[in-house]
N, C-alpha and C positions, 0 to 999 in steps of 0.2 A: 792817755790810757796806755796801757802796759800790752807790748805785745802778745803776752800771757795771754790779755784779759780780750784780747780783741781775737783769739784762735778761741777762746772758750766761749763769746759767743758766735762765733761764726757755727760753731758743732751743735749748738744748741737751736739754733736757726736752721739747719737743717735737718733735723730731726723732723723739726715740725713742717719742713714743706714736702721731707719726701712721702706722707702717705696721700697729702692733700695732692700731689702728681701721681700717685698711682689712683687715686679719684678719676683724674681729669681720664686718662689714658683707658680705663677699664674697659671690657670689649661692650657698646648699645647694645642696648635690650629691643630685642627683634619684637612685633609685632606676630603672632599666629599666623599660619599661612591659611587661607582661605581654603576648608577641604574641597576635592573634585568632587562631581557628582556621582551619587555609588552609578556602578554599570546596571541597565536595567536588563537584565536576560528577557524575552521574551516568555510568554504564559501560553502554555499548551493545553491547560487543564479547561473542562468544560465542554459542555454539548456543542454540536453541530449539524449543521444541514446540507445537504450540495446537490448537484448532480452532477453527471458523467455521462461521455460518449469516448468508443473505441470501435477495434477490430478483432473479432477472433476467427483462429482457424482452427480446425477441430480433425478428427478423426474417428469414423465412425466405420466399424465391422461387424460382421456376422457371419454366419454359416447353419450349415444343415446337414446330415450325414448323405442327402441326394442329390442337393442341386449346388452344393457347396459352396465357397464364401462369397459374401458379398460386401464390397465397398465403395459407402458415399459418402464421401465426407464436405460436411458443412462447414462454410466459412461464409465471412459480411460483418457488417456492422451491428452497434446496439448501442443502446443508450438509455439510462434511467436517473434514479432518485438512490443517495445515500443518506444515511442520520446515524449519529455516534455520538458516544462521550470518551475524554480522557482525561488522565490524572497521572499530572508530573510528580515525581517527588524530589524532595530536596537532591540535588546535585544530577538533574536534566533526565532520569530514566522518564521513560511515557509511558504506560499499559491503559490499555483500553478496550471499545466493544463496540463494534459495528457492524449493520444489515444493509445490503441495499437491492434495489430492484428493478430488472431492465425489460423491456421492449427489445425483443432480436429479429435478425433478419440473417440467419445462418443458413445457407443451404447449399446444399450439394445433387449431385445426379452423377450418371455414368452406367455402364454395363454393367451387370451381376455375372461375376466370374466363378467357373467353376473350379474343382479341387484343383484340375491340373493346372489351371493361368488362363483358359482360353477362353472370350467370351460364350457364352452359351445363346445361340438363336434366339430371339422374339423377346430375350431378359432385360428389363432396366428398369429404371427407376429416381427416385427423390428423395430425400431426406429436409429436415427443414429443426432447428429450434425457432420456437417464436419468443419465450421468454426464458428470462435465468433471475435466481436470486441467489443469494448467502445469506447467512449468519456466523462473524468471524470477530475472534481476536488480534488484538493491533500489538506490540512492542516497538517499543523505538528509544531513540535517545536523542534528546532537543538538543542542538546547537543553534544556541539561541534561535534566528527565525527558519533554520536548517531542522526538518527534521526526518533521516531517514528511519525506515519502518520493515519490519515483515509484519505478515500476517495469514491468518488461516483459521479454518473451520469447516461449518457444513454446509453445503452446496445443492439447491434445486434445479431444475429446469423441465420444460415441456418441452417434447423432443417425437415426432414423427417419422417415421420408416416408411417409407413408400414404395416396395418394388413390386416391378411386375413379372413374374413366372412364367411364360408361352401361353400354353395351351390353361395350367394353372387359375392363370387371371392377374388382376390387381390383388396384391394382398396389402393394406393397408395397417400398419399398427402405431397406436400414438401413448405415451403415457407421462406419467412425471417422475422423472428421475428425482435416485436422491443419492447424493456424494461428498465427495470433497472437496477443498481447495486450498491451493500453498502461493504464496507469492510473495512480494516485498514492493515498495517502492519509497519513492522521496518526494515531503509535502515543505512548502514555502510559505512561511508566514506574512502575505504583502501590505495588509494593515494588520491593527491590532484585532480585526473583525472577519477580516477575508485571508481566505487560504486558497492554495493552488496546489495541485499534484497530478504526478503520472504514478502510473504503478502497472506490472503486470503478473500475472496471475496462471498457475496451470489449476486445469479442474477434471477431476474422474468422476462424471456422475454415473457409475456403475453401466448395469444392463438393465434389459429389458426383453421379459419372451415375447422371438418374434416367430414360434413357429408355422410352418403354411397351416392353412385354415382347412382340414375335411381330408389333410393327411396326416395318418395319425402315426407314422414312424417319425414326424418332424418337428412335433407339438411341443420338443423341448430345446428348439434352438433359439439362440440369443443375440442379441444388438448392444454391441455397448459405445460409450460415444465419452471422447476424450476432447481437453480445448487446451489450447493457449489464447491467452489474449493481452492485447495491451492496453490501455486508455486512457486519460486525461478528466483533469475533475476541478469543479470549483468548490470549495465549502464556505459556510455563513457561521463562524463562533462567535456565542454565545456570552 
């Protein structure tokens, strides 16, 4: 064979192995990779139930144009029952709507002072809340099982005045306020069923006329009684 004939198949011969080596070489066919699992954010949405125990401290005044002001202010513990719903929407907002209703033990006492600071003889007295309630709205924003919160609305309570005037007597007045309340706090998701939080709260449940009883230049003076409080709470969602 002719050297000719021995280079023309040699080029012919390779023609046909070079694609059958870019075959061999080409990049494996990977397999799909197994997806992760999507992330489950926690669920805020849905009723609930709880109770709670705290501490408040309050401040309570009044006055008279003759025996002038008086301050006792109540503080102690309380503790009741909450029930609520809420509804996350997409991308973690929470709005919602909750009552709840305590058993107190607020009380105060002290001298009944007059206009100028000084105690005034034979004067003193009690003060006491025995219960508080609300009716309030919640906002918050879920981080996952993080969720902080404000909240606010209207505000009850039974609230007693008790001082005593000298010669006067006991003038005893009790009624049920009605007011406000503002505050915030942060709840924890620690199953998917039970919640935990603190929270605390200021409350203005107005006044109330405490004027002396059978004097009648006094018969329009007022008692009004202000709170802080803090407390701690379980809930049961639903």
């Amino acid at each position: 064979m002719s050297l000719r004939s021995t280079a023309l198949l040699a080029v012919i011969a390779a023609m046909f192995a070079v694609p059958a080596l870019a075959a061999d070489l080409a990049a494996p066919v990977l397999e799909p990779a197994t997806p992760l699992p999507a992330y489950a954010q926690y669920n805020w949405s849905g009723p609930y139930v709880g109770v709670q125990a705290g501490y408040g401290w309050g401040k309570s005044t009044g006055g008279s144009p003759i025996l002038g002001s008086r301050k006792l202010d109540p503080n102690g513990p309380f503790g009741g029952l909450h029930a609520g719903y809420n509804y996350q929407f997409p991308g973690g907002f929470v709005l919602g709507a909750e009552g709840d209703a305590n058993l107190a033990g607020l009380r105060g006492d002290g001298g009944v002072l007059s206009s100028g600071g000084a105690a005034l003889p034979g004067t003193y007295g009690n003060s006491r809340m025995d219960w508080n309630a609300s009716i309030r709205a919640r906002a918050g924003y879920g981080i996952d099982r993080f969720l902080p919160y404000i909240t606010g609305g209207v505000a009850f309570g039974g609230y007693k005045f008790d001082p005593v005037y000298g010669a006067a007597g006991r003038q005893p007045f009790s009624d049920t306020l009605t007011g406000w309340t503002i505050g915030g706090g942060l709840e924890y998701g620690f199953t998917d069923n039970i919640t935990g939080r603190i929270e605390y709260r200021y409350t203005d449940y107005g006044n109330m006329s405490t004027g002396i009883k059978n004097v009648a230049p006094l018969e329009n003076s007022r008692t009004d009684l202000k709170t802080n409080d803090v407390h701690v709470g379980v809930s049961y969602k639903f």
